[in-house]
C-alpha positions as CSV (number, residue, x, y, z in Angstrom):
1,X,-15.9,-31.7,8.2
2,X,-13.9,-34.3,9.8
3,X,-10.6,-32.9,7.3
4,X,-11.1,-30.0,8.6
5,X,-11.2,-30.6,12.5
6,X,-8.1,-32.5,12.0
7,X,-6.4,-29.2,10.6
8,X,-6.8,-27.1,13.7
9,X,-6.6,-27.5,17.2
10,X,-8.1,-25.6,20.4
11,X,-5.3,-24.1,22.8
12,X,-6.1,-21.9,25.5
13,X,-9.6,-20.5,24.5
14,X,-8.0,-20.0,20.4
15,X,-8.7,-22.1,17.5
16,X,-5.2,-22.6,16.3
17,X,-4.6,-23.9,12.4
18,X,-2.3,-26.2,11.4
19,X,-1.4,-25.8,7.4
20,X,-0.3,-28.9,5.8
21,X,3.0,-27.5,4.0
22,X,2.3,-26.6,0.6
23,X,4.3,-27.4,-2.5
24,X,3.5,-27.4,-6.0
25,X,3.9,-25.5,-9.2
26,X,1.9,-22.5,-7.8
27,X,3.5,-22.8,-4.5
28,X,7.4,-21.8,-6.3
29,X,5.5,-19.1,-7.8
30,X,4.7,-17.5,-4.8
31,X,7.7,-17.9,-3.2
32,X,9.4,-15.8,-6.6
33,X,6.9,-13.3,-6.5
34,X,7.1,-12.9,-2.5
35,X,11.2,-12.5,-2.6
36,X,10.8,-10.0,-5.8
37,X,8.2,-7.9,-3.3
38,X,10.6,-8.6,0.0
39,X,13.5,-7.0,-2.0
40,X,11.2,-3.8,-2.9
41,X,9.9,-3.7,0.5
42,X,13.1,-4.0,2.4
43,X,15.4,-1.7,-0.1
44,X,13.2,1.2,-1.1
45,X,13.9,3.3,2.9
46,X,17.5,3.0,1.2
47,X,17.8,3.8,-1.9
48,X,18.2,7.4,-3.0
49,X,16.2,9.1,-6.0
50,X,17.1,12.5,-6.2
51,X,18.4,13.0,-2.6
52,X,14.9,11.5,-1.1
53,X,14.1,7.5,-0.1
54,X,12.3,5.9,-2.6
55,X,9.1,5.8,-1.0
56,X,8.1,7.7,2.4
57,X,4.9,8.4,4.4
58,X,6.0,10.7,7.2
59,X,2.8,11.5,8.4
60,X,3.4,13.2,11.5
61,X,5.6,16.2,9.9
62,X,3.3,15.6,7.1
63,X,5.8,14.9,4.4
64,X,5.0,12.5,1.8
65,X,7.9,11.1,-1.0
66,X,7.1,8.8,-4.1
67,X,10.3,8.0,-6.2
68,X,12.2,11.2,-5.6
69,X,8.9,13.4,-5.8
70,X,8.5,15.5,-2.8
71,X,4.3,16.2,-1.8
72,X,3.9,18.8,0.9
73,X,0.7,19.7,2.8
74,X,-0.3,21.4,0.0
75,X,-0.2,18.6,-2.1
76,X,-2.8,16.8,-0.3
77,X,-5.1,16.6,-2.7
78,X,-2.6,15.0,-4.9
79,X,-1.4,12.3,-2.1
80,X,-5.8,11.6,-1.8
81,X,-6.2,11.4,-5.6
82,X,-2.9,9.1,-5.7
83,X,-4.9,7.0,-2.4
84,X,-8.3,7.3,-4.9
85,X,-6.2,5.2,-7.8
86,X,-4.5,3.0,-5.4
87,X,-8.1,1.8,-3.9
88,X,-9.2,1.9,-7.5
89,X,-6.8,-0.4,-9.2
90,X,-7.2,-2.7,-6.2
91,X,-11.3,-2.6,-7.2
92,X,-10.6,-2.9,-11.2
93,X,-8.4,-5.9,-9.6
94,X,-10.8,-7.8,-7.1
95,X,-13.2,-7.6,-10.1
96,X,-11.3,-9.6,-12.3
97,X,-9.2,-11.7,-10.3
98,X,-10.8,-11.8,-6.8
99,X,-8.7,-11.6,-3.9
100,X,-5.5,-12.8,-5.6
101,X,-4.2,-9.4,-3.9
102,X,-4.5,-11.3,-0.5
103,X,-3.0,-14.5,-1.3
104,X,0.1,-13.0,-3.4
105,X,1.2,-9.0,-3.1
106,X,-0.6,-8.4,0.7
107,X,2.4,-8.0,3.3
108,X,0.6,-9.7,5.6
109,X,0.5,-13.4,3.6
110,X,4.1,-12.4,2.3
111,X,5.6,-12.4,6.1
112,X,3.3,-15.4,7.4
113,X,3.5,-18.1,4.8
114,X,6.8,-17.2,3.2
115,X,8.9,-15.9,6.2
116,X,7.5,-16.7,9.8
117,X,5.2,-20.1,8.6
118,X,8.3,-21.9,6.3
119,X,10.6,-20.9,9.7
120,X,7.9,-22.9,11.9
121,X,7.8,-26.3,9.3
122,X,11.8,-25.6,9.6
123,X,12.2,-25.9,13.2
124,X,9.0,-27.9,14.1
125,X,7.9,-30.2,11.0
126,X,4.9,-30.1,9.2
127,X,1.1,-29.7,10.6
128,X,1.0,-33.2,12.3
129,X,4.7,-32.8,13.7
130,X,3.2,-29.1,15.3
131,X,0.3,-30.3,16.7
132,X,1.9,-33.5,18.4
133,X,5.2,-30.6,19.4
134,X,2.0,-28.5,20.9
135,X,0.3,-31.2,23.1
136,X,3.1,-33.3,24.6
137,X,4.5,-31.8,28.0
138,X,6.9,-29.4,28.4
139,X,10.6,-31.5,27.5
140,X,13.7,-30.2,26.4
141,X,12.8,-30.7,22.9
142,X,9.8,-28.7,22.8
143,X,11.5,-25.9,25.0
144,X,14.6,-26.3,22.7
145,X,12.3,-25.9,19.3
146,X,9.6,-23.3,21.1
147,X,12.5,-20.9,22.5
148,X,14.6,-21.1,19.0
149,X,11.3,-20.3,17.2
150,X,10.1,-17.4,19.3
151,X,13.7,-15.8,19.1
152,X,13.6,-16.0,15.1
153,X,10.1,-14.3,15.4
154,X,11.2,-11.5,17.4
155,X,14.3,-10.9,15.6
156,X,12.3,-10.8,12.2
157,X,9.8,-8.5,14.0
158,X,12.2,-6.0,15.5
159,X,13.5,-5.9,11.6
160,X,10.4,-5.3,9.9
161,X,10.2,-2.6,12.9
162,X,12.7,-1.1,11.6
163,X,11.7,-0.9,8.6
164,X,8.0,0.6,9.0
165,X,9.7,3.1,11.0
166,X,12.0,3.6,7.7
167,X,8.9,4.8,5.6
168,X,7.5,6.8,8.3
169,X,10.1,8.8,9.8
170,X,13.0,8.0,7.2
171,X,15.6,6.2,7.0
172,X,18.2,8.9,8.0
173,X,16.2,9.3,10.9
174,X,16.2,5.9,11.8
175,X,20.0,5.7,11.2
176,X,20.4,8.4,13.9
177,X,18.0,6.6,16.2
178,X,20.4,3.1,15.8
179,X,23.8,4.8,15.8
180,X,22.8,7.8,18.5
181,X,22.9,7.2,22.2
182,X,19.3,6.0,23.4
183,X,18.7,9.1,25.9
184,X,19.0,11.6,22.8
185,X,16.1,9.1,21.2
186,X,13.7,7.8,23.4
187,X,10.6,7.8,21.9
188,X,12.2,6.4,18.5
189,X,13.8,3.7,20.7
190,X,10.2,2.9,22.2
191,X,8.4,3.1,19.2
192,X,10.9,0.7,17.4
193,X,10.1,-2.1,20.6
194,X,6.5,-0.9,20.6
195,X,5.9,-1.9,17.1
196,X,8.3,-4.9,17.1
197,X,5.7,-6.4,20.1
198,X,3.1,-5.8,17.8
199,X,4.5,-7.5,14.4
200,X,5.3,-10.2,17.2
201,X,1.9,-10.4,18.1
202,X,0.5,-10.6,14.9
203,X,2.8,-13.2,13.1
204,X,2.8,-15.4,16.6
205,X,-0.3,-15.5,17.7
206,X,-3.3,-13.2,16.0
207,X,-2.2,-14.8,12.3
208,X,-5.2,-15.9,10.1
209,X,-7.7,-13.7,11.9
210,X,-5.8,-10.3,10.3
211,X,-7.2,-11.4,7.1
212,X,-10.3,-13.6,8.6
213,X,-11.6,-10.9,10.6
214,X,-9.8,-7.6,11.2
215,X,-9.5,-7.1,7.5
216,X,-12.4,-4.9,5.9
217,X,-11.3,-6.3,2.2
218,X,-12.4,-9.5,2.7
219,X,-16.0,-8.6,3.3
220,X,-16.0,-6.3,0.2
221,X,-15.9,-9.3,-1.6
222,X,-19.6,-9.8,-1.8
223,X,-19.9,-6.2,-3.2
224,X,-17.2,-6.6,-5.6
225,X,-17.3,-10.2,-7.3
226,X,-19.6,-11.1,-9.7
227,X,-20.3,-14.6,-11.7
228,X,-17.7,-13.4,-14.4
229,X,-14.8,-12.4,-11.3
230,X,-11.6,-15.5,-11.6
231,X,-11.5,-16.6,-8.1
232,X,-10.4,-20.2,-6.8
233,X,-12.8,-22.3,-7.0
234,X,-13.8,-25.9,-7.3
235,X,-15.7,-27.2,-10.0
236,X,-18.1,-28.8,-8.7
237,X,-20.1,-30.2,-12.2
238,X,-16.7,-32.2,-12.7
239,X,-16.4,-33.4,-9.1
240,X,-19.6,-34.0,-7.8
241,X,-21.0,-36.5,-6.3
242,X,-17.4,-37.3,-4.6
243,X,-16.1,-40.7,-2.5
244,X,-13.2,-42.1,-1.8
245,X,-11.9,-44.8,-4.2
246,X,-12.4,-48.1,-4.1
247,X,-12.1,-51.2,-6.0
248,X,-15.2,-52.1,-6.1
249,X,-17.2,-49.5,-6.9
250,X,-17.2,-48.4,-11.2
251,X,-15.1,-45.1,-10.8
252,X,-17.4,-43.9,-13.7
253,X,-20.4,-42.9,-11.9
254,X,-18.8,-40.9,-9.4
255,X,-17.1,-36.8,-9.7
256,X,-13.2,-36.8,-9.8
257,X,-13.2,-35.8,-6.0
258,X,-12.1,-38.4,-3.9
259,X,-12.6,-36.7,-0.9
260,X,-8.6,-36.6,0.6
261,X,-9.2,-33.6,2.6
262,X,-5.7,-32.2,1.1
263,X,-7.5,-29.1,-0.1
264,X,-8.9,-28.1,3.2
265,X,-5.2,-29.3,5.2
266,X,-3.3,-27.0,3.2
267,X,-5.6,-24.1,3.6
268,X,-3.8,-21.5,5.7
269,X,-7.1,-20.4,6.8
270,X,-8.9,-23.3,7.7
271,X,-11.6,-23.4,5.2
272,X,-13.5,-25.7,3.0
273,X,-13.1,-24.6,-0.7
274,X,-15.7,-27.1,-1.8
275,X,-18.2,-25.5,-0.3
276,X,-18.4,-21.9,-2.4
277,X,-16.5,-18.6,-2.3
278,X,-16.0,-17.5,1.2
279,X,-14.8,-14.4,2.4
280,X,-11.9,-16.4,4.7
281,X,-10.0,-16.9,1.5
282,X,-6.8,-15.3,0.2
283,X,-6.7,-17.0,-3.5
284,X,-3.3,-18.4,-2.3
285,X,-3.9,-21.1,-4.4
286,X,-2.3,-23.6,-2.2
287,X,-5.9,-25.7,-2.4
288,X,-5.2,-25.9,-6.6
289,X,-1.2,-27.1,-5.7
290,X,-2.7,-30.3,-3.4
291,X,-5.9,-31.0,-5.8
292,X,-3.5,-31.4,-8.9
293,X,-1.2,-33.5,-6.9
294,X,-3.8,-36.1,-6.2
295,X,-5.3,-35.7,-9.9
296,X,-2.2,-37.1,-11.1
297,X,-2.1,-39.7,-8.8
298,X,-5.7,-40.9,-10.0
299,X,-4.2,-40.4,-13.7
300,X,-7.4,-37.5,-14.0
301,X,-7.6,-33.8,-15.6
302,X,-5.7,-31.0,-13.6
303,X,-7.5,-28.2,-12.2
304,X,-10.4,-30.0,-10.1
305,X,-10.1,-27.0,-8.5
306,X,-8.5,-23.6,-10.3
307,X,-9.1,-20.6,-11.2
308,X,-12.4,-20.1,-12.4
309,X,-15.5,-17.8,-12.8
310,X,-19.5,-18.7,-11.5
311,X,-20.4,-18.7,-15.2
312,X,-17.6,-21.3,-16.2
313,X,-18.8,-23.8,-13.1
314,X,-22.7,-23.6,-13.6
315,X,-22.7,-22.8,-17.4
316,X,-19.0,-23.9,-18.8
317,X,-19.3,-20.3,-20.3
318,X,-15.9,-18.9,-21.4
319,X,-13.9,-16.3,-19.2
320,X,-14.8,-13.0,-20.4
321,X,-14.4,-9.5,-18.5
322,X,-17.7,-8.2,-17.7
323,X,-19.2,-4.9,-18.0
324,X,-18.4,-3.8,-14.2
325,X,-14.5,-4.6,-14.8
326,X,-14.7,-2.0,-18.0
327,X,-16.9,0.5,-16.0
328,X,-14.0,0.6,-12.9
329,X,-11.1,0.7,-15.6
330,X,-13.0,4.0,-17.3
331,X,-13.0,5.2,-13.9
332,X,-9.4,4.5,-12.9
333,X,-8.1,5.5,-16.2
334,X,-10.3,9.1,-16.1
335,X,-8.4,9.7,-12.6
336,X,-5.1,9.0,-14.0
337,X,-5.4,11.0,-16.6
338,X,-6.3,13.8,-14.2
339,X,-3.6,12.8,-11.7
340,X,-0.8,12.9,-13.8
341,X,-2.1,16.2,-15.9
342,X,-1.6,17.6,-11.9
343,X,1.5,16.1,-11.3
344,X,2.5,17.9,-14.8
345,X,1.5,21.0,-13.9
346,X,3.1,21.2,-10.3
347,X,5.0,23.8,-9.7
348,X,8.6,23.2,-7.9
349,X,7.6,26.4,-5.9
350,X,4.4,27.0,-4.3
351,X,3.4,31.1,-4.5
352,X,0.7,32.8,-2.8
353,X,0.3,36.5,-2.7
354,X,-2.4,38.5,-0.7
355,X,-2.9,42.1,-0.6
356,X,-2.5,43.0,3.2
357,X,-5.8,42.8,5.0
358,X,-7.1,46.1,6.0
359,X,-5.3,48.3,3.8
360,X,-6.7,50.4,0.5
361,X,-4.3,51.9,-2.4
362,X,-2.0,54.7,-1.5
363,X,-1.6,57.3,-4.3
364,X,2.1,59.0,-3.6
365,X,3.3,62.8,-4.4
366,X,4.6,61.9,-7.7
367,X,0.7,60.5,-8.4
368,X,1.8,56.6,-8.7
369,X,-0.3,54.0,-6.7
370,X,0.7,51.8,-4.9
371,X,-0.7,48.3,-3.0
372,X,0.4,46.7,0.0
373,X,0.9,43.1,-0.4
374,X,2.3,39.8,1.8
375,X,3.7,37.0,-0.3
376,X,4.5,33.4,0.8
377,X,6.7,31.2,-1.3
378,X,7.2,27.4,-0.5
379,X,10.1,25.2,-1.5
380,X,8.6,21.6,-2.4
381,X,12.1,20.6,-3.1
382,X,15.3,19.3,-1.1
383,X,17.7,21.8,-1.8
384,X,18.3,25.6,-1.3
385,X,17.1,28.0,-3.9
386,X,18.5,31.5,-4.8
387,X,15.8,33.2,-5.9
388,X,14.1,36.3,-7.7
389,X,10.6,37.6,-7.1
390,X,9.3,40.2,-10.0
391,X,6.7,41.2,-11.3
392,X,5.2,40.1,-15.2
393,X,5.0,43.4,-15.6
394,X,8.5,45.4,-16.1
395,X,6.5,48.8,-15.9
396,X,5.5,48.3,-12.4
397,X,8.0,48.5,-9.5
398,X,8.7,47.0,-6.2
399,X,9.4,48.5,-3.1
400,X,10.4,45.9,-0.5
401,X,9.6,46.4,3.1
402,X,10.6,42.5,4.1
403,X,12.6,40.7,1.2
404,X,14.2,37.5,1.6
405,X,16.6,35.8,-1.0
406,X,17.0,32.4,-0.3
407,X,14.5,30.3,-0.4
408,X,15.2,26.8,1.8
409,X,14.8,23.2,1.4
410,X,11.5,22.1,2.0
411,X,11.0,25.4,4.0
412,X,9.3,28.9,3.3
413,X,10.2,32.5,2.7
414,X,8.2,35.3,3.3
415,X,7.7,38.6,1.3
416,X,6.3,41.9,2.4
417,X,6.4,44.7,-0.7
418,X,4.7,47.8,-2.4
419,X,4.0,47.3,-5.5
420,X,3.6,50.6,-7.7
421,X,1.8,51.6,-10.7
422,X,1.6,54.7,-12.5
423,X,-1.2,56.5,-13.0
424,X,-1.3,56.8,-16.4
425,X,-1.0,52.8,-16.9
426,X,-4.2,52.4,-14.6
427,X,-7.8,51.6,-16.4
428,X,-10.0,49.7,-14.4
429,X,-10.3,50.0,-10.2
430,X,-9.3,46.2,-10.5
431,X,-6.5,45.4,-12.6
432,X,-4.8,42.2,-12.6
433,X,-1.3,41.9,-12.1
434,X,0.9,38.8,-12.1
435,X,4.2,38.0,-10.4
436,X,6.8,35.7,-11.2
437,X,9.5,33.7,-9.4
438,X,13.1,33.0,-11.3
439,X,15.4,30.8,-10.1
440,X,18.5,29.7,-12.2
441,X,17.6,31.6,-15.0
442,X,14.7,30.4,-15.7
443,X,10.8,30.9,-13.7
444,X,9.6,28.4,-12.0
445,X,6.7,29.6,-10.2
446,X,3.8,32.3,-11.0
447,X,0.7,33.5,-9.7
448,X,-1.7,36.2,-9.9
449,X,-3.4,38.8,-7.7
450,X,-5.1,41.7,-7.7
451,X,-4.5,45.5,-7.9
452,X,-6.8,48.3,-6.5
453,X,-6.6,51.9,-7.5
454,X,-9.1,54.8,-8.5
455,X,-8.6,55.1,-12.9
């Protein structure tokens, strides 16, 4: 416990933690993985997949864009089934791997302990060099190092400001917010500092406790894990009973834990690893990076503390997936299947047609019928279409009281027609009849109504 005190320090009413600066095989990792998922993050507003941004969730005109595929409000179900997987694989993932989500892919860790945390050992040193920076009195050092830090984090935080706002209102948008004059974009210009305040806020001060405590994921992990779920953890049948080394003492009767503390130093979140799975940690594997230092120091095995299941620790049973792993990958594989059998059969154009409320079948003097209908076409694409509306049938005819031709970009067109039959042709009072949309040779939207009229 006395490791642990050492690692944080009280300021103002808040617990602050002082991570000892990690380093380590794991550690380089990390850093590759986190620069790979800073590229994606940073580049996909910009890049252009069939005349859309990569990746954009523009709620509030309720437009939604995955890798040039354009969903519309009346796509929704497909944007909650595509939610549904996401939440899914991140399930099938907690289950076998624990929370290495957290400590690895989750923006959160990426921007703290690879961007704004390796700026603070830059500028101020490492844990013992912050704390000592942190209690001496205000000098021209510590103003020097605090104002040069605080500027870095606000710069970074207006950037990744920017950014957010990129994948919610898009980047053209955001282009015309820099560029324009402020008074022609004040809300954009408010909600750029707005947000920048917050990222500030979070990555100076709040830290740990988004993943400690605001977080709902890590409390699912008592739900989720089970004794066959690879966490990191500490084997504690190899290093039990610990104590420090000394020369006196035969080596042989203790555990390979020689109680340095480096595991609980390095912790970004302050905890304890020896003592169990806790819901504080992100699997960032920093712990295993320090343990296997000192393990080579003491000339013992590696991986005193790795990644390992309950069953491994207590049993020394193999790693093998349990049965609630296969059960969520059915699952997740059953709502892909369905997902992308959607996404196959998603029309470019969107048509709905109604017969017009109130109205019966007209029969005309040369004794045709004919039924009044409203049509409504959607255009779930970004360009301009030139389009056709028929119907299947090439018996029937048309007689257009509102006819449009062109059918805009992400817009609508509306359609008001008769649509005539001839007697002879009519069976049934109901008959169905289908209509057909033709663009560019070709149709590319259909749907089906139906017809009223006395055989």
């Amino acid at each position: 416990m006395a490791k642990q005190q050492n690692n944080d320090q009280k300021i103002g009413g808040r617990t602050f933690i002082y991570p000892k600066k990690p380093q380590g095989s794991l550690y380089n990792k990390r850093k590759w993985v986190s620069y790979v998922l800073l590229l994606l993050l940073f580049s996909s507003p910009f890049i252009k997949l069939n005349g859309e941004q990569l990746v954009l969730l523009n709620f509030l005109e309720r437009k939604f864009v995955f890798f040039g595929l354009i969903f519309t409000p009346q796509d929704f179900y497909l944007f909650a089934l595509a939610m549904l997987i996401f939440i899914l694989f991140i399930v099938c993932f907690t289950v076998v791997l624990g929370r290495l989500w957290c400590g690895w892919a989750c923006p959160q860790t990426i921007f703290m302990e690879m961007v704004f945390r390796r700026i603070e050992y830059w500028i101020e040193g490492d844990a013992n060099q912050q704390k000592k920076l942190d209690a001496q009195e205000w000098n021209a050092e510590k103003v020097f190092k605090k104002g040069f830090k605080h500027f870095l984090f606000l710069t970074i935080s207006f950037l990744i400001a920017n950014i957010f706002l990129a994948y919610i209102i898009g980047s053209d948008a955001l282009y015309k917010i820099i560029t324009e004059p402020i008074e022609e974009h004040t809300v954009g210009f408010i909600s750029i500092w707005i947000f920048t305040f917050i990222f500030y806020g979070v990555f100076s001060y709040v830290r740990e406790v988004v993943c400690t405590v605001i977080c709902p994921y890590g409390r699912l992990q008592g739900v989720l894990l089970d004794n066959k779920s690879l966490i990191v953890a500490y084997d504690e049948t190899r290093g039990e009973p610990r104590g420090h080394i000394q020369k006196s003492q035969d080596q042989s009767l203790k555990g390979d834990c020689i109680d340095c503390g480096l595991c609980v130093q390095v912790c970004p979140t302050g905890i304890d690893i020896r003592k169990g799975t806790q819901l504080e940690c992100v699997n960032c594997t920093a712990c295993i990076d320090a343990c296997d230092e000192v393990m080579l120091k003491i000339n013992k095995p590696k991986k005193l503390i790795g990644f390992y299941n309950h069953d491994f620790i207590k049993n020394r049973n193999p790693f093998k997936v349990g049965a609630k792993a296969y059960g969520y990958s059915v699952i997740l594989i059953l709502v892909i299947i369905i997902f992308s059998s959607l996404i196959y059969k998603r029309e470019d154009v969107q048509t709905t047609v109604l017969r017009a409320s109130g109205t019966l079948y007209q029969k005309r003097p040369d004794g045709s019928i004919a039924n009044l209908y409203n049509a409504e076409l959607i255009n779930k694409t970004n360009r301009d279409m030139k389009f056709i509306f028929k119907s299947a049938n090439e018996l029937d005819k048309i007689q257009w009281i509102q006819a449009d031709t062109i059918l805009p970009k992400e817009g609508t067109a509306h359609l008001t027609f008769f649509l005539i039959k001839k007697a002879k042709d009519i069976e049934e009072f109901k008959t169905k009849v289908k209509f057909e949309v033709e663009a560019e040779g070709k149709v590319i939207s259909s749907t089906s109504t139906t017809f009223f009229s006395q055989p």
